[in-house]
MIZAFI-912913 format. One record per residue (C-alpha): y, z, x. Coordinates in Angstrom, 2 decimals, padded with zeros to 5 digits. Layout:
BEGIN
Y	Z	X
...
END
This chain:
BEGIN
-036.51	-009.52	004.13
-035.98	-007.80	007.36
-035.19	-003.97	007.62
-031.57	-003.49	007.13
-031.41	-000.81	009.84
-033.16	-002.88	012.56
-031.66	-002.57	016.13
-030.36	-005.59	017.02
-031.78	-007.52	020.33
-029.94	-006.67	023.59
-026.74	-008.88	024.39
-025.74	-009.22	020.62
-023.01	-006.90	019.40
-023.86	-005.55	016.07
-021.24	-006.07	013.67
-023.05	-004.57	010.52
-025.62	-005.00	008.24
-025.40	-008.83	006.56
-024.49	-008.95	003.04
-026.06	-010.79	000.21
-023.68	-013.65	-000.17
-023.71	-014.06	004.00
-026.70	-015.19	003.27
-025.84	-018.43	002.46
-023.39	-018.87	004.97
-023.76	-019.60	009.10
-023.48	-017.12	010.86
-022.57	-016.70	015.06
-026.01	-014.51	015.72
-028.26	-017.36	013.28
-029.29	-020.64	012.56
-027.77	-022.46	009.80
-029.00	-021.51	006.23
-030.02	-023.97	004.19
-030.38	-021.98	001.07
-032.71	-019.05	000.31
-036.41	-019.54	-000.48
-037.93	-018.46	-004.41
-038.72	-014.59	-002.96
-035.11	-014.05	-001.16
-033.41	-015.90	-004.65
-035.45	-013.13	-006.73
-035.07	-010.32	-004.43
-031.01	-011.00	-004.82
-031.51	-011.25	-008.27
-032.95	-008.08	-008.98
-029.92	-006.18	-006.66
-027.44	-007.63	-008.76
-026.32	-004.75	-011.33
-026.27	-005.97	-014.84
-022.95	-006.07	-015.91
-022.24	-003.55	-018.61
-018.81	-003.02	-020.42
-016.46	-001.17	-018.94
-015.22	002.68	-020.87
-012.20	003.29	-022.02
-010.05	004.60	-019.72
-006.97	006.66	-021.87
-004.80	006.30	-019.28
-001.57	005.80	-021.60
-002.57	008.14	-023.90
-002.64	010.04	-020.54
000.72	009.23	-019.54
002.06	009.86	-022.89
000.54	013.91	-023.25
001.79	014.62	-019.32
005.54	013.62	-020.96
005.70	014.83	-023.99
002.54	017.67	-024.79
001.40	019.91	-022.17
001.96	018.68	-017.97
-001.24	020.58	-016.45
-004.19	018.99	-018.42
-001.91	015.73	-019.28
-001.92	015.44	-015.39
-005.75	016.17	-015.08
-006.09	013.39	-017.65
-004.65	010.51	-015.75
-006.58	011.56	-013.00
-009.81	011.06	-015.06
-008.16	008.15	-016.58
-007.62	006.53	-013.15
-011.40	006.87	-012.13
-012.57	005.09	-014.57
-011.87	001.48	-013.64
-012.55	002.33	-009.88
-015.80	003.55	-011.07
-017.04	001.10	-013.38
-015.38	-001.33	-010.50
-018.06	000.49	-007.85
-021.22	-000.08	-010.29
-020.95	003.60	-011.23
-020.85	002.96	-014.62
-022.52	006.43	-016.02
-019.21	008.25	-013.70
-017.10	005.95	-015.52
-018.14	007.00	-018.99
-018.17	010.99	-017.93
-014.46	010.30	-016.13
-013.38	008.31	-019.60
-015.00	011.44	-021.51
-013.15	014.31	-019.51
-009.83	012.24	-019.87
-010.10	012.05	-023.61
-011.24	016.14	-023.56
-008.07	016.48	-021.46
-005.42	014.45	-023.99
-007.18	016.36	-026.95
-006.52	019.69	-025.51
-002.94	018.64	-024.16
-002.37	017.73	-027.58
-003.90	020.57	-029.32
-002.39	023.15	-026.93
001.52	021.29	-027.92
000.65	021.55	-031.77
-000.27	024.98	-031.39
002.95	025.94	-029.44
005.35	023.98	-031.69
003.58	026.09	-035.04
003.95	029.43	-032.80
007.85	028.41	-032.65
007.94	027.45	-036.00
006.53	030.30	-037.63
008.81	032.37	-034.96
011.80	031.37	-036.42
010.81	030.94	-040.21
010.19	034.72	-039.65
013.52	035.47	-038.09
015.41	033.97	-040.40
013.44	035.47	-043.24
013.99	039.07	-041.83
018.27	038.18	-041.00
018.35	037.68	-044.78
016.36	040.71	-045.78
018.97	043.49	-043.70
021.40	045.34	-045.54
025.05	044.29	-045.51
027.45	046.79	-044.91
029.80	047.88	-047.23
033.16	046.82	-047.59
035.95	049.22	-046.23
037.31	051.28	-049.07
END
């Protein structure tokens, strides 16, 4: 295969480098292809990614956390949780498992930060009332 960063002979514009499946195709600046030989076949072959699942992404968990838990790190999470697909969509697929992994960090600590306040409140008031209860009454007028 020719260098991909060849300067391209005088009087042709250069519209960018060709792409794998342009190989296959006419082009304006070549002859007709009439299908790639064994060594241009394997050389495509081995630039094709294997295809690997794609990571969860958490983004209504995500969603869910921003609304009803804790808005800072539930909006953080659907920012991880949006990377994910666009990453794994890119071939990027070890940025799509750290992005999934930060966005699940992110919905546990959303969650674990709205637990925590809601048994700060609780105990609050279980207290309040406990110590309303305890004060003396006055007496009655005589």
């Amino acid at each position: 295969m020719a260098d991909k960063h060849q300067v391209p002979p005088s009087g042709h514009e250069d519209w960018g480098d060709r792409t794998m499946w342009q190989d296959g195709s006419e082009s304006a600046h070549s002859e007709p292809h009439t299908g790639g030989s064994q060594p241009e076949q394997q050389q495509w072959a081995q630039n094709v990614a294997p295809h690997r699942p794609v990571p969860e992404s958490y983004m209504t968990p995500a969603i869910l956390v921003t609304l009803l838990c804790f808005l800072p790190t539930g909006i953080a999470a659907i920012v991880f949780a949006s990377q994910v697909s666009a990453k794994a969509t890119a071939g990027d697929y070890e940025g799509a498992a750290q992005a999934s992994r930060n966005a699940r960090i992110l919905i546990l600590v959303s969650v674990g930060i709205a637990v925590l306040f809601w048994l700060i409140i609780i105990i609050a008031a279980s207290t309040s009332g406990a110590h309303a209860a305890t004060e003396s009454v006055p007496a009655p007028w005589p």
